[in-house]
N, C-alpha and C positions, 0 to 999 in steps of 0.2 A: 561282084565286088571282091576285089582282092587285095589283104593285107598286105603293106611291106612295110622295109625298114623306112624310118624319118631321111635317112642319108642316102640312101640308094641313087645312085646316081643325080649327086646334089647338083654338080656341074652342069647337066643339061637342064634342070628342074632352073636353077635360076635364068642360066640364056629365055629358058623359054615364061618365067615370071616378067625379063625384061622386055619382053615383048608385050607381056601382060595377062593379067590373072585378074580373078575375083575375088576381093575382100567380102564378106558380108556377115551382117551385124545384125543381129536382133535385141531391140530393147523394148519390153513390154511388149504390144502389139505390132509394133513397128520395124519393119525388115529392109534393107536396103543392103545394097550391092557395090562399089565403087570396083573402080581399074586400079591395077597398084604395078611399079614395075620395077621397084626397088623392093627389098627384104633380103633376109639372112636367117639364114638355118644352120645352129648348133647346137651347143651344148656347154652349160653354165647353171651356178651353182645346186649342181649335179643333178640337173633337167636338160632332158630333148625340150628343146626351144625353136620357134618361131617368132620372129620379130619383124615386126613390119612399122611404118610411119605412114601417120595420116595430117597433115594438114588444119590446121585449128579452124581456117574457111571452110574446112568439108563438111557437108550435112552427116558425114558418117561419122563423123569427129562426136557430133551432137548425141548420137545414138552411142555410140564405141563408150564415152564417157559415162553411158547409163546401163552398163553392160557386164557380167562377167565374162565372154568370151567371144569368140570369132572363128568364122573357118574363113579358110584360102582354096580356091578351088582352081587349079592350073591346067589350061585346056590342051589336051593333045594335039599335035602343030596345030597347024591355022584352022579346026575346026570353030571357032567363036570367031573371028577377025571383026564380023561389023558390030558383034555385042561387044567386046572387048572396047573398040573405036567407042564407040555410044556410051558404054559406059563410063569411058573417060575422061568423054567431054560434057555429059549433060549431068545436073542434081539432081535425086532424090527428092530433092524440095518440092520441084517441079515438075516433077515424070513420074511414071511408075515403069519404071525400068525394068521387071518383070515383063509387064504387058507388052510393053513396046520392043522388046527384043524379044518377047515368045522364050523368056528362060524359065524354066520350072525350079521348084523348091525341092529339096530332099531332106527328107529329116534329119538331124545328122546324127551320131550313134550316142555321145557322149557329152554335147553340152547342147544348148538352149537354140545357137543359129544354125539354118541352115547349110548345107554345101547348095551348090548350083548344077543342078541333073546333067550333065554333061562327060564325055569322054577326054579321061587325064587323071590327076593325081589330086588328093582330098587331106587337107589338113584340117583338126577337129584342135583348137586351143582356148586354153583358158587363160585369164590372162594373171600373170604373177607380179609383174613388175610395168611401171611407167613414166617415164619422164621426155618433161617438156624439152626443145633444145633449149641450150642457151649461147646465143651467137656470140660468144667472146670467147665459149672455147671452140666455135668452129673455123679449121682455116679461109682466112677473107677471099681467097680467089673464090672454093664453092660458095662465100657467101653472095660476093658481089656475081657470080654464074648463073646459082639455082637457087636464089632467092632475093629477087630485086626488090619486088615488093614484101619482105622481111615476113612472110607468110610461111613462119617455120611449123615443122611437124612435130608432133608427138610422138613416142618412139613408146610403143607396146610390147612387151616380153611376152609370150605365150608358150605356157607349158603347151606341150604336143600330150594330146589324149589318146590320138588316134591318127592314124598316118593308112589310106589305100588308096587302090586305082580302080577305075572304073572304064568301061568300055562301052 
């Protein structure tokens, strides 16, 4: 495990978020994993931040909600490709996505979820801030584009605790 900076090569870290990464949520006993392929990595009022959106239909939405915190675990190129797929098409509700994709758990250093044992980059966030969207300040083209069925996200601010890479 090797530390680095939150920013370190943001530009590639998100190409390869958009391709897709691991959100994952622990509330109480209950752990879940979702695909995410949007997020933003900055800095705001005067925290490393990690922002990500989930879906208010997500099962992770349910858990996130009952949560202080979240990691992101960004896979080095295509080494996840059919868990990443799997995980962004099936629920938690109904899987144990664990099991079925053979991903393991890693504790994580600094708050309560896990990362996902894997080679890439490991975000560790707590979360600071959250708000619902609200489609009247979003422009109508992404409305009527990426979100037909009005199935808006939640947008989670997460301080950054801990920021490495793994191999």
């Amino acid at each position: 495990m090797k530390e680095r900076s939150y920013l370190a090569d943001a530009d590639t870290l998100i190409k390869r978020i958009s391709k897709g990464a691991f959100l994952t949520v622990k509330a109480g006993d209950v752990v879940n994993t979702m695909t995410i392929g949007w997020a933003t990595i900055g800095f705001i009022w005067k925290k490393e931040v990690f922002m990500i959106a989930v879906r208010n239909s997500r099962y992770t939405f349910e858990l996130i909600e009952k949560a202080d915190d979240f990691t992101v675990s960004i896979p080095a190129g295509d080494t996840c490709k059919d868990a990443v797929l799997f995980c962004g098409t099936k629920s938690g509700r109904d899987v144990d996505k664990f099991e079925k994709c053979q991903l393991k758990k890693l504790p994580a250093q600094q708050v309560a979820s896990p990362v996902i044992n894997i080679p890439g980059v490991h975000y560790e966030c707590r979360i600071i801030y959250k708000s619902a969207m609200d489609s009247s300040f979003l422009d109508g083209q992404l409305d009527g584009k990426l979100y037909p069925q009005k199935d808006y996200h939640t947008l989670y601010f997460g301080e950054i605790l801990a920021c490495y890479e793994t191999s």
